[in-house]
C-alpha positions as CSV (number, residue, x, y, z in Angstrom):
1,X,88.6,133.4,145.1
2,X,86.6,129.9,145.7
3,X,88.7,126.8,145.6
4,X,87.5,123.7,144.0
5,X,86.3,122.3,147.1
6,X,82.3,123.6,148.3
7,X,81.6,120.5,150.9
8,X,84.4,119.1,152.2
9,X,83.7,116.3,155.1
10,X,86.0,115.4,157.6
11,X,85.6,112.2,159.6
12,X,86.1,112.0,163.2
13,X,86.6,109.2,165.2
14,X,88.4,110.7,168.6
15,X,91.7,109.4,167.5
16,X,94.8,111.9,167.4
17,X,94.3,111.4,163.6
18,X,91.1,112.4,163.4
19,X,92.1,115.8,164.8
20,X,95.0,116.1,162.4
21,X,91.9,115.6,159.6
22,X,90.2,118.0,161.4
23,X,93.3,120.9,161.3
24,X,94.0,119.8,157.7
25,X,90.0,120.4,156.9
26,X,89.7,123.5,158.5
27,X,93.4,125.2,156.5
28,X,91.2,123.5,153.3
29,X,87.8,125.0,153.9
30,X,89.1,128.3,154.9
31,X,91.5,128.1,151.9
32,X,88.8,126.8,149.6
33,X,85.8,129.6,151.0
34,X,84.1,125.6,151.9
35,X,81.3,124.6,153.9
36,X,82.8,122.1,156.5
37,X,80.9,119.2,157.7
38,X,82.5,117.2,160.5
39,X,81.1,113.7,161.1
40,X,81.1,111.4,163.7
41,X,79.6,107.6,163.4
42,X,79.1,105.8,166.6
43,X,79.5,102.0,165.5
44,X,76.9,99.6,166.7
45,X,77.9,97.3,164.8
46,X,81.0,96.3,167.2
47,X,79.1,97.2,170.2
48,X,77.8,94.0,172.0
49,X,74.1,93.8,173.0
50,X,74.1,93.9,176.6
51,X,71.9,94.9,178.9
52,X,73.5,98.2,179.7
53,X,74.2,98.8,176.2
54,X,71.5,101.9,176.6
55,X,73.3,103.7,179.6
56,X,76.8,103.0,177.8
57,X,75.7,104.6,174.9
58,X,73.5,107.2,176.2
59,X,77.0,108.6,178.1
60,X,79.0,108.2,174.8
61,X,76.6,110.3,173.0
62,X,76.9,113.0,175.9
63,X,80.8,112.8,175.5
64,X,80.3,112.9,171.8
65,X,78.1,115.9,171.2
66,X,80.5,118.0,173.4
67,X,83.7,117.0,171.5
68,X,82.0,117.7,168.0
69,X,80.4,120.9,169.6
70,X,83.7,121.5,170.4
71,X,85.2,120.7,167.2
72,X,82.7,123.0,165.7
73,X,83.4,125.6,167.8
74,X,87.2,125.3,166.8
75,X,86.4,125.2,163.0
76,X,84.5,128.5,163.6
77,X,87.0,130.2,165.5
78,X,89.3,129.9,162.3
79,X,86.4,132.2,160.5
80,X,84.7,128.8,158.9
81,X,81.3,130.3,158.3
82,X,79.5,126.9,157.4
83,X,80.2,124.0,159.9
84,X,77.3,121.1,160.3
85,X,77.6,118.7,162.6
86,X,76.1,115.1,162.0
87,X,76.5,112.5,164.7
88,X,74.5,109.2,163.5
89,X,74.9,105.5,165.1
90,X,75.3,102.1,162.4
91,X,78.7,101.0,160.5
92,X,80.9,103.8,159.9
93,X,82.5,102.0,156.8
94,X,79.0,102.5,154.8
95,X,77.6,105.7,155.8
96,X,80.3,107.9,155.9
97,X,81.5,107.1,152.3
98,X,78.6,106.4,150.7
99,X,75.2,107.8,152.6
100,X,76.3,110.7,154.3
101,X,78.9,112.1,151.6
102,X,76.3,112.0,149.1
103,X,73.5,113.4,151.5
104,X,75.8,116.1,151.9
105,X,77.5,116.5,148.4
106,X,80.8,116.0,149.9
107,X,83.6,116.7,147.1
108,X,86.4,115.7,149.4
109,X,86.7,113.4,152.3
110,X,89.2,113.6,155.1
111,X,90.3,110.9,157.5
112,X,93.0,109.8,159.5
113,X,95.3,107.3,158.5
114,X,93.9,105.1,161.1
115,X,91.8,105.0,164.5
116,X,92.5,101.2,165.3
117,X,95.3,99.2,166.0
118,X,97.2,97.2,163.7
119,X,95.1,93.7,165.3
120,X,91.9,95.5,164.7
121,X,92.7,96.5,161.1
122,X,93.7,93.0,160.5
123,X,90.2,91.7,161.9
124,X,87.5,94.4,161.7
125,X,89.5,96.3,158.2
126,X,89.9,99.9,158.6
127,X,87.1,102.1,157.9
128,X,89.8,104.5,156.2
129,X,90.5,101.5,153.8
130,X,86.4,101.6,153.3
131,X,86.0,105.5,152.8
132,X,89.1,105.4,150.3
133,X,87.8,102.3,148.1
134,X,84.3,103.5,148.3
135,X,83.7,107.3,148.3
136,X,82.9,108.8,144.8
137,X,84.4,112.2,145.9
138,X,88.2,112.7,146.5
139,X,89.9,111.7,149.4
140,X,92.5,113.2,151.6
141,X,94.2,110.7,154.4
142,X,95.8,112.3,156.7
143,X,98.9,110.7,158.6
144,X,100.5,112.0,161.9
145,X,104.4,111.6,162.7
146,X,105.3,109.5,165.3
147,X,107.7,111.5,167.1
């Protein structure tokens, strides 16, 4: 029987939360028979414009397509018949909550707890903090024990 979760997106950022989203998203979407969109933003916006900004992030979107296909791959291992990928480059804080959950008709959201450190919370603010205040879906936060 269908849960009450169809598009659940989970937010990936390469950060041992991220990948506790991604485990928590897959146990949803299998429980809720949901399509699983896993979504990766590659921030520009802290990246400084220097000349070998192109090569820098021409090898980060190499790295980056074979972690989410790998992530994919994971999510349909666990019998997760719809998984989409979406990789896109700008400010993570507005197009994951906002653009891409509504391009997608996201009805939940899951993100880790944090990807940054506790200085770059302070300065940059957490793009959790931004996903949680902004999203018009729900929004699970998932948190890892530090063992």
């Amino acid at each position: 029987m269908p849960g009450i979760y169809k598009n659940i997106l989970v937010a990936i950022d390469g950060s041992k939360e991220s990948e506790a989203a991604l485990s928590e998203g897959i146990e949803m979407a299998k429980e809720n028979q949901a399509s699983l969109i896993l979504v990766t933003v590659i921030d520009t916006t802290r990246v400084a414009r220097a000349k070998k900004y192109r090569d820098l992030l021409t090898r980060n979107i190499d790295e980056i397509n074979k972690r989410m296909d790998a992530y994919r791959k994971q999510a349909e291992a666990q019998n997760i018949k719809n998984v989409e990928v979406i990789i896109e480059k700008g400010s993570p804080k507005k197009l994951i909550p906002i653009d891409i959950a509504k391009r997608v008709n996201a009805d939940l959201i899951i993100c880790g707890a944090t990807g940054m450190t506790p200085a770059e919370q302070i300065f940059l603010g957490s793009v959790t903090q931004q996903i949680v205040t902004n999203a018009e879906c729900d929004v699970l936060v998932k948190r890892i024990s530090e063992e």
